[in-house]
N, C-alpha and C positions, 0 to 999 in steps of 0.2 A: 386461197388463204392458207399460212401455213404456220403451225403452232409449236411453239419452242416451249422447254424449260428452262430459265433464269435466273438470276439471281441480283438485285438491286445494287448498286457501285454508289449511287451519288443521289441525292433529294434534291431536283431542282427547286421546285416549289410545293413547297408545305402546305401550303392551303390548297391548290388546285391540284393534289397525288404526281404532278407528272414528276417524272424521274430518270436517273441514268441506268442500263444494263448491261449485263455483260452473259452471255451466253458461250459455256468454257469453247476452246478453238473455232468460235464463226464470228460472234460477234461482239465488242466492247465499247462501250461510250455513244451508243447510239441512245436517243431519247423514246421515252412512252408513255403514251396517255390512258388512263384508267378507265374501261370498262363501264363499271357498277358498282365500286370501293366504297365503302366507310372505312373501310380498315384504314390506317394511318402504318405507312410502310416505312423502314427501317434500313439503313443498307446492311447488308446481307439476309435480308427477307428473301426466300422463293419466291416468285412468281411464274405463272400460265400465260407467256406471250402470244397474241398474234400477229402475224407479220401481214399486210396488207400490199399487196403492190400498185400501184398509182402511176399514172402520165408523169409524175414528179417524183418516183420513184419509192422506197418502200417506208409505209408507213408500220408501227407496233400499238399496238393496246395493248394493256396488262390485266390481269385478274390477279388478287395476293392470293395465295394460298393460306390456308387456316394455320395457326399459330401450332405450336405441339402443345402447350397448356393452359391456353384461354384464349378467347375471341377480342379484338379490340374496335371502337367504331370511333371514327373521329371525325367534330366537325367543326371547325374552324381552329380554336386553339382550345377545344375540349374534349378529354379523353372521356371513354365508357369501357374498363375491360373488365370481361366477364370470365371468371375463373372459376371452377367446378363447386368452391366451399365461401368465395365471397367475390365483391361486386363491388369495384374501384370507379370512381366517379372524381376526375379530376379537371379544374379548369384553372385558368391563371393562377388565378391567387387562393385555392382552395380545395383540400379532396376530402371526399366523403368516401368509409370502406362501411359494407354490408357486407356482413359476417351469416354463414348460413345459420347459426344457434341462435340469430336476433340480436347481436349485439351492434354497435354501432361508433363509429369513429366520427367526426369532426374535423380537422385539424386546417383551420382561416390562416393566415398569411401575418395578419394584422390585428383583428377583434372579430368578435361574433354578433351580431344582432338579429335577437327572436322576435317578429313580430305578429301576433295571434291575438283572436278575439279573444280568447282564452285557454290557460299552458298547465299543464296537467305532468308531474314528476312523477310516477309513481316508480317506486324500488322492492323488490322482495325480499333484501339482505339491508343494504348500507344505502348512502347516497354523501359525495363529498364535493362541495365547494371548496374550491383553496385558491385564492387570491390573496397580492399583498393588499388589496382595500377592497372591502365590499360597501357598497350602497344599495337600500333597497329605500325605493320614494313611492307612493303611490297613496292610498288613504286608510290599509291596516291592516296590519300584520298578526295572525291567530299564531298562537301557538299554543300546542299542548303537554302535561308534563309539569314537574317541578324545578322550580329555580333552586339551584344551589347560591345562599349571601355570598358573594364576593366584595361588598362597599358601595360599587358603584356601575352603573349599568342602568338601561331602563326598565328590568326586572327586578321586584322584590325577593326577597327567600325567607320575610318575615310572613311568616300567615296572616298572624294578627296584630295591630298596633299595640304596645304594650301599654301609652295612656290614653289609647280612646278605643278602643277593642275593635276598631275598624277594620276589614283586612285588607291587607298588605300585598297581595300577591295576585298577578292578574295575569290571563291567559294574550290577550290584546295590547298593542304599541298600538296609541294613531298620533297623525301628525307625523308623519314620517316622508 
């Protein structure tokens, strides 16, 4: 067995790692089959060849070499790279980044759907929805705080009814 260093020329196939190499003055455009990879190889990626000789002449397996600033794992058409201060998580139509301070990305292709027994927002500063339409359906909506009157709206900002001293102002939407 004998072990080259490499460098990737051509991605046969994407899903199965095999690929083209080129080893500077021995060897170019010969094929090679991966080892032990998740990584998802790139051309001009390193790799740690070995050369196998065979009845049918020489066969290569590859190992990649580790990136210079994060690790990547792939498996099928889903990436995982892992980078010293956050953590990219991408698949078709969707990547998730994790941020080493806890914060968090999102960003779907199309829409987003949360589906949970139960969804808990909590913020220590702010928190902003902004869409051009929101809908919220379910059977009721708390809110706390005072309404500012605007006219019309499903909250009051009268406290009290001025002819029946009822009040006016409720923390609850149902029927929504």
């Amino acid at each position: 067995m004998d072990l080259y260093l490499g460098t990737v020329t051509e991605i046969v196939d994407d899903k199965k790692f095999i690929i083209k190499f080129k080893i500077p003055s021995l060897i170019e455009g010969a094929e090679a089959y991966p080892v032990d990879t998740f990584d998802e190889v790139v051309e001009g990626d390193p790799i740690l060849l070995y050369g196998l000789e065979t009845i049918f002449g020489y066969s290569y397996l590859y190992k990649k070499l580790r990136l210079d600033d994060h690790t990547r794992l792939k498996l099928l058409d889903s990436l995982v790279d892992i980078f010293d201060d956050h953590i990219e998580i991408t698949s078709k139509d969707t990547s998730i980044m994790i941020n080493s301070d806890g914060s968090c990305t999102i960003k779907p292709k199309e829409s987003l759907t949360v589906e949970t027994k139960e969804y808990k927002l909590n913020s220590s500063s702010s928190a902003e929805l902004k869409s051009a339409t929101v809908t919220i359906t379910g059977g009721e909506l708390t809110v706390n705080g005072m309404v500012t009157p605007t006219g019309s709206g499903p909250f009051c900002g009268i406290t009290v009814c001025p002819f029946t001293g009822l009040p006016h102002v409720g923390s609850k939407v149902t029927g929504t």
